[in-house]
C-alpha positions as a Markdown table, in Angstrom:
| # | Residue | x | y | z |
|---|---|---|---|---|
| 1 | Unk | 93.1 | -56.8 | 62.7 |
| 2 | Unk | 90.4 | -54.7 | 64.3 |
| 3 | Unk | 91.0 | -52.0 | 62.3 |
| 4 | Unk | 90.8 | -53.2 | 59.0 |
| 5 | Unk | 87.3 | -54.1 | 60.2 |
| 6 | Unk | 86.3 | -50.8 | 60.8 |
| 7 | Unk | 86.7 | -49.1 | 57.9 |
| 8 | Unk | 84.7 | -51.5 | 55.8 |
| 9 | Unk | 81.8 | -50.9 | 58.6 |
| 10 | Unk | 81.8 | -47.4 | 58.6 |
| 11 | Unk | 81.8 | -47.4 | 54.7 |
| 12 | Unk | 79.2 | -49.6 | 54.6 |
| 13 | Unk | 77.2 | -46.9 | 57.1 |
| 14 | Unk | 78.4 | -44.2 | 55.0 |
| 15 | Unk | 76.7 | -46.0 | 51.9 |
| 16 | Unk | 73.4 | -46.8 | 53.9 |
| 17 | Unk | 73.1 | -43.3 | 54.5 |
| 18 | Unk | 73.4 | -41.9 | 50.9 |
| 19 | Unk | 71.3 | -45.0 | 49.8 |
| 20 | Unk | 68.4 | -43.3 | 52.4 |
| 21 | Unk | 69.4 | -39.8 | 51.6 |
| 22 | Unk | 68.8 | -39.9 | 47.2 |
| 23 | Unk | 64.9 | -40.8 | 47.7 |
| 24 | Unk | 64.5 | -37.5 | 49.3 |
| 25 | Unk | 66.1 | -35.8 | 47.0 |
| 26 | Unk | 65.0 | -37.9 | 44.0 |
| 27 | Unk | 61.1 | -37.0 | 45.5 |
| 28 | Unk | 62.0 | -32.7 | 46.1 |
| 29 | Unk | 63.5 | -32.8 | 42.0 |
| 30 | Unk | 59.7 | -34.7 | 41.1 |
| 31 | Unk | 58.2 | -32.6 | 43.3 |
| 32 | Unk | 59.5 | -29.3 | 41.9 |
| 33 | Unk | 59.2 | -30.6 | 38.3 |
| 34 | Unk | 55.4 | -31.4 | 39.0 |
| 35 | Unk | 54.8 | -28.4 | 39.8 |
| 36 | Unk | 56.2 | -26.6 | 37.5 |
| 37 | Unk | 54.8 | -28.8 | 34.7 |
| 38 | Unk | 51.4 | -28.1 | 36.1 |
| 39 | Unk | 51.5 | -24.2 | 35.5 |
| 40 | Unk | 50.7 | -25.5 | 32.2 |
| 41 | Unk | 47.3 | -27.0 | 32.3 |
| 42 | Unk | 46.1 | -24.2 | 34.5 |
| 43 | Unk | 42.1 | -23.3 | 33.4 |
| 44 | Unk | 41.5 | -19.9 | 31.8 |
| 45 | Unk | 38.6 | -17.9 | 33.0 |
| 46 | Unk | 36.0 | -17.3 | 30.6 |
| 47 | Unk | 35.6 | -13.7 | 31.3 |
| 48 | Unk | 33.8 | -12.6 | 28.3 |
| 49 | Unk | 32.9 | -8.7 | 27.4 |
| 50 | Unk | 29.2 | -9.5 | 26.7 |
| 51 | Unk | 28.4 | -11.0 | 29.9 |
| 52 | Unk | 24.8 | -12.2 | 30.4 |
| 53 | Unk | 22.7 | -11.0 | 33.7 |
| 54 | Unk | 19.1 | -10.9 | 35.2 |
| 55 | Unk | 19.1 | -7.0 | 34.8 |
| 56 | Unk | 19.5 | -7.7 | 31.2 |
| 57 | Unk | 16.9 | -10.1 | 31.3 |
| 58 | Unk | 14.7 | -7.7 | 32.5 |
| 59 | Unk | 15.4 | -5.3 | 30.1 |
| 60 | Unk | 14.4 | -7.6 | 27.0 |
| 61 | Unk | 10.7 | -8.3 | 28.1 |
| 62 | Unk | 10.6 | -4.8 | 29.4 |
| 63 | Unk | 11.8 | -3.9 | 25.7 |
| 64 | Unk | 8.6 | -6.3 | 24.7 |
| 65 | Unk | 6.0 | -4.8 | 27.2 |
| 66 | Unk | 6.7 | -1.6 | 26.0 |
| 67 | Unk | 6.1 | -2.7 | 22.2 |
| 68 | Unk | 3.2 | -4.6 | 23.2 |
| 69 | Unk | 4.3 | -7.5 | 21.9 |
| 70 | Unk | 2.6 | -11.0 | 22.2 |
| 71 | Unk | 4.2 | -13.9 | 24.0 |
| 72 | Unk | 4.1 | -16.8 | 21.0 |
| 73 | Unk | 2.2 | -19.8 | 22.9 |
| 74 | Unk | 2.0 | -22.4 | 19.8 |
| 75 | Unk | 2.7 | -22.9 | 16.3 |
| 76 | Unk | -1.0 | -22.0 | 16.0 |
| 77 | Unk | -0.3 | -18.4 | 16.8 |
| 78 | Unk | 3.0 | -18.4 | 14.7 |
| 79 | Unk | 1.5 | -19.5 | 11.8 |
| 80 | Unk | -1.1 | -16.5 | 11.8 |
| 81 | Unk | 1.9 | -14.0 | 12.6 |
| 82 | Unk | 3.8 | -15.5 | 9.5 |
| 83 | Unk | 1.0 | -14.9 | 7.6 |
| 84 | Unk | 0.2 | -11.3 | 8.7 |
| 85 | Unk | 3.8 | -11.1 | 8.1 |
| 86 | Unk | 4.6 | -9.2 | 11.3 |
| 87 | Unk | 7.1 | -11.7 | 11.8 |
| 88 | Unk | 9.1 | -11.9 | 8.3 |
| 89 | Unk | 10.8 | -14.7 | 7.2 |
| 90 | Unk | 14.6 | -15.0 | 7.1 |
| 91 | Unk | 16.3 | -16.1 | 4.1 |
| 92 | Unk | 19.9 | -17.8 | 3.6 |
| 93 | Unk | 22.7 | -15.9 | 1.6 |
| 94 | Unk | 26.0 | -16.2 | 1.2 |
| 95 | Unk | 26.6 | -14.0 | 3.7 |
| 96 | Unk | 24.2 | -15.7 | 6.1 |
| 97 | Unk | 23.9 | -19.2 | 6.8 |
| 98 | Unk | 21.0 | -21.1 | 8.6 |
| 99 | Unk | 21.6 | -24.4 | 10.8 |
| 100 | Unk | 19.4 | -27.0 | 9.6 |
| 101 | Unk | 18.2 | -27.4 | 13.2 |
| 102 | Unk | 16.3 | -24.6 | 12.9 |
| 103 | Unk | 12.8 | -25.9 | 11.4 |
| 104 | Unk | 11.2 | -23.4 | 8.3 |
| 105 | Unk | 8.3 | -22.4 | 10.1 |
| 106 | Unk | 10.9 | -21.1 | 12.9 |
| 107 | Unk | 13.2 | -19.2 | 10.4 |
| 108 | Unk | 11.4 | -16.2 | 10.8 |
| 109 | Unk | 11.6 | -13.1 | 13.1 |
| 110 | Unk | 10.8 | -9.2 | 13.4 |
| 111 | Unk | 11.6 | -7.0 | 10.8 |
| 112 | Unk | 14.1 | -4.9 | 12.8 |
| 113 | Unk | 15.9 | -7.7 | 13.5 |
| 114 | Unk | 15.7 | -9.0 | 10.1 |
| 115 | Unk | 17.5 | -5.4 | 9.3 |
| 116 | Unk | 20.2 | -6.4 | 11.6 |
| 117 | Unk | 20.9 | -9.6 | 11.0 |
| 118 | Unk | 21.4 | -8.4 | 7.1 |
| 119 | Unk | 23.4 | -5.9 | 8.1 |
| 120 | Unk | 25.6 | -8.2 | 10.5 |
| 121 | Unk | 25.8 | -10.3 | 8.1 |
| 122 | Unk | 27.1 | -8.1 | 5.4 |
| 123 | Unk | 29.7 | -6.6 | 7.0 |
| 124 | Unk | 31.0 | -10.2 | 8.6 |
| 125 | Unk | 31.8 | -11.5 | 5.3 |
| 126 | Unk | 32.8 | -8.2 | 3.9 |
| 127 | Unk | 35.5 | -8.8 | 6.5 |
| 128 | Unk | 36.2 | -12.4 | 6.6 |
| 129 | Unk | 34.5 | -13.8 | 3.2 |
| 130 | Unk | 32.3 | -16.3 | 5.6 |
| 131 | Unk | 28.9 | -16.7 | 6.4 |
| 132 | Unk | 27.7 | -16.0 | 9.8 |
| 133 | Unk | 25.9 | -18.7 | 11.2 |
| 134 | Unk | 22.0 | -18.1 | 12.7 |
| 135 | Unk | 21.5 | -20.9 | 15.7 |
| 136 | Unk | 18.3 | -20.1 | 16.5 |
| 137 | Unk | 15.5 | -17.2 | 16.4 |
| 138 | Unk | 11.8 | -17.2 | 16.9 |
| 139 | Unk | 10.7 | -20.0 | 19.4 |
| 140 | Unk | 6.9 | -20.8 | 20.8 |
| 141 | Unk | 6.0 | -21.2 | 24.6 |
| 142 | Unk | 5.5 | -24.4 | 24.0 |
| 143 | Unk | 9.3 | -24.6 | 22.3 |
| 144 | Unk | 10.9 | -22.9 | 25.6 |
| 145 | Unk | 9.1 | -25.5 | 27.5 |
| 146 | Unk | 10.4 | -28.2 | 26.4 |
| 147 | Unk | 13.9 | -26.8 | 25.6 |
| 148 | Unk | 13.9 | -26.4 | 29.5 |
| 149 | Unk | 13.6 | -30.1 | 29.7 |
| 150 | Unk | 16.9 | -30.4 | 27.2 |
| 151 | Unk | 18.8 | -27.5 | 29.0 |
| 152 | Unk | 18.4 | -26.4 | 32.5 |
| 153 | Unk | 20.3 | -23.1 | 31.5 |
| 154 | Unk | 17.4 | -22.2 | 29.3 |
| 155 | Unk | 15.5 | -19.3 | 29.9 |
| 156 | Unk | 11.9 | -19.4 | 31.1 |
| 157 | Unk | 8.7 | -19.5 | 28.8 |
| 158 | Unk | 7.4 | -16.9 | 31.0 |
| 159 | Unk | 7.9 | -14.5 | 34.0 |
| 160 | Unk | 10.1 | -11.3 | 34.5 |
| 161 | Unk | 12.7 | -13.1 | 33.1 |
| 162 | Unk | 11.1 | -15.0 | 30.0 |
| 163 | Unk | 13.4 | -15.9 | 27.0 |
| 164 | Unk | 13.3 | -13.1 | 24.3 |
| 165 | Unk | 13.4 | -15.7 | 22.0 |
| 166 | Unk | 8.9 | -15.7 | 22.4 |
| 167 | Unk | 8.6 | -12.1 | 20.7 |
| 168 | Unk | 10.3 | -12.9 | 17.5 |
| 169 | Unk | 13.0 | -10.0 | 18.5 |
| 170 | Unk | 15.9 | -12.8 | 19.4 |
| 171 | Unk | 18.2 | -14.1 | 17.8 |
| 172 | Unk | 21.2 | -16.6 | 18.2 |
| 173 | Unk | 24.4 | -16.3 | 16.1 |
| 174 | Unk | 26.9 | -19.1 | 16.4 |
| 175 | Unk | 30.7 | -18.8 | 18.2 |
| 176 | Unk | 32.0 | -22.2 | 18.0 |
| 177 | Unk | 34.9 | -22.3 | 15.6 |
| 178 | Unk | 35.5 | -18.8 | 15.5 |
| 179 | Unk | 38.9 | -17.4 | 14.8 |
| 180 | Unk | 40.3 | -14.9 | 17.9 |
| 181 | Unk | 39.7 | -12.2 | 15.2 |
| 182 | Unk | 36.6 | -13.5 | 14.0 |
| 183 | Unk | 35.3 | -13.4 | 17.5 |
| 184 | Unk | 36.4 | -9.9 | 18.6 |
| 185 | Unk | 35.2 | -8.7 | 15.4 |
| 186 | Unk | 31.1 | -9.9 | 16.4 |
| 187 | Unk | 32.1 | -8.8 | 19.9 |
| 188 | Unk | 33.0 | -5.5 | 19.3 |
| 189 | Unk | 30.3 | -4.6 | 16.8 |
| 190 | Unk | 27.9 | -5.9 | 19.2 |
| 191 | Unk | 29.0 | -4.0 | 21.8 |
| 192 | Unk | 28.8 | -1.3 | 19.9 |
| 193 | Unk | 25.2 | -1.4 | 19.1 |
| 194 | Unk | 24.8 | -2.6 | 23.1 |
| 195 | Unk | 26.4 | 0.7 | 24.4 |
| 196 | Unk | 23.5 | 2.7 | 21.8 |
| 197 | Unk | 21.1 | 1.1 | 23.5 |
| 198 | Unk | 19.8 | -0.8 | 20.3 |
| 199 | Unk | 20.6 | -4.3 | 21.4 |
| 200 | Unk | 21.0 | -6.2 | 23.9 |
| 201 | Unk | 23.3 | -9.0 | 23.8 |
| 202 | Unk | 24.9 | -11.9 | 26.1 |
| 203 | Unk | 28.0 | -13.8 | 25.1 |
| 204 | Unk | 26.2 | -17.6 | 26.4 |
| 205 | Unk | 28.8 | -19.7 | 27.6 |
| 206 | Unk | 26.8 | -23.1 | 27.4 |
| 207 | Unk | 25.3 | -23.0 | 23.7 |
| 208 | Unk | 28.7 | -21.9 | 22.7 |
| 209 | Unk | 26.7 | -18.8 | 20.6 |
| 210 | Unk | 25.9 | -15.1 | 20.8 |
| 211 | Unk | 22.1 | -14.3 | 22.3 |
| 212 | Unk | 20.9 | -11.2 | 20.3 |
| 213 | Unk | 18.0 | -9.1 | 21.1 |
| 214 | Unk | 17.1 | -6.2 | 18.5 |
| 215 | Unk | 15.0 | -3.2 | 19.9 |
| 216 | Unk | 12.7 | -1.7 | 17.5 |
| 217 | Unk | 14.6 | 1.5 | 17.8 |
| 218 | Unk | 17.1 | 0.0 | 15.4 |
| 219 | Unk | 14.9 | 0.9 | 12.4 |
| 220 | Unk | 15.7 | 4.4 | 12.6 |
| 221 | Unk | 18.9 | 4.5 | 13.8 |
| 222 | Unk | 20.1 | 2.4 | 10.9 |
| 223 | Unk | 17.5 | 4.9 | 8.5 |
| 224 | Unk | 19.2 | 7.4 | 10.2 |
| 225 | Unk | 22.9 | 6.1 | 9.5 |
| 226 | Unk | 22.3 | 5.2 | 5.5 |
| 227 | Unk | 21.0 | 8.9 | 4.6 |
| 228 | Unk | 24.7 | 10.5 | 6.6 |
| 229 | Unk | 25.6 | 7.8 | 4.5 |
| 230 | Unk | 24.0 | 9.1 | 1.5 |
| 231 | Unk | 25.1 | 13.2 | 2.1 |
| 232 | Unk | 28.7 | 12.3 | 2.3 |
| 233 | Unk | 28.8 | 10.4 | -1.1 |
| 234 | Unk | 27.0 | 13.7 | -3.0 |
């Protein structure tokens, strides 16, 4: 009699102690799934090759000192640079596209940089049959200002470290939507040009574009380029 009692009891303790035993096991299975599942949402580092800096900064209103270049305080002082035409106007082609953000009497900058955004241009849609998109180029003190308001990452409207954007030598070339080979194609070239020591340029993280300042030198370097261009061909 007692014994047939036993062996019930001690498979109904045997039971009890699987029953307690599968949680921990069921949570170490979750537990190792979890984390393996979560090596697939793990955030890339934007590590880009054009990487923005102070120093660089420095360099682009060192770049304007050295040309003597005016600081644009107001559309006032625009207007009279459009008309003297030191500051040219850039026009839309189909290799070169202009956001409709950017108002007419801002479409306009120097005419080095005019030279390279043409040439930019060209040889993008040579490449890809697209247009390159301009986000922004010439701005007013008065602009920066208020853009600071907008966007806390904006540059200055004056200072050692003033946006480029005031001289009319600056430009902004959009990134968003950009193929992998679309993108290393602007980021090689530029870095090109960079390592010359014709541009200086900053891959901006936050306006999602490329920040483009053209040094004046670029006028004969590219003058320079065409006529090699020209000896080969006769």
């Amino acid at each position: 009699m007692r014994a047939s009692i036993r062996i019930p009891a001690i498979s109904g303790f045997c039971f009890v102690l699987l029953f307690a035993a599968t949680p921990v096991f069921a949570a170490k299975q979750y537990t190792k799934y979890h984390r393996h599942t979560k090596s697939y949402h793990r955030r890339v580092v934007w590590n880009p090759v054009l990487r923005g800096s102070a120093g660089s900064m420095l360099r682009q209103n060192e770049e304007i000192d050295r040309l003597q270049l005016p600081r644009i305080a107001d559309d006032s002082q625009l207007e009279e640079l459009e008309r003297t035409q030191e500051l040219v106007q850039i026009h839309e082609t189909s290799a070169l596209r202009i956001s409709p953000v950017i108002l007419p009497n801002k479409r306009y900058c120097r005419p080095w940089t005019n030279q390279f955004l043409v040439d930019l241009s060209d040889a993008y849609y040579s490449e890809f049959h697209t247009p390159l998109q301009l986000n922004s180029a010439v701005r007013t003190m008065e602009q920066q200002y208020k853009l600071r308001w907008k966007n806390r990452n904006a540059a200055p409207e004056s200072g050692d470290i003033a946006s480029s954007h005031l001289a009319g030598i600056t430009v902004d070339l959009a990134r968003r939507g950009l193929t992998r080979a679309q993108h290393q194609f602007l980021e090689g070239y530029l870095k090109n040009l960079r390592d010359l020591g014709l541009i200086e340029a900053a891959e901006e993280h936050h306006t999602y574009c490329f920040h483009v300042m053209v040094s004046e030198r670029y006028t004969e370097w590219r003058e320079t380029r065409q006529q090699a261009t020209q000896l080969s061909m006769n």
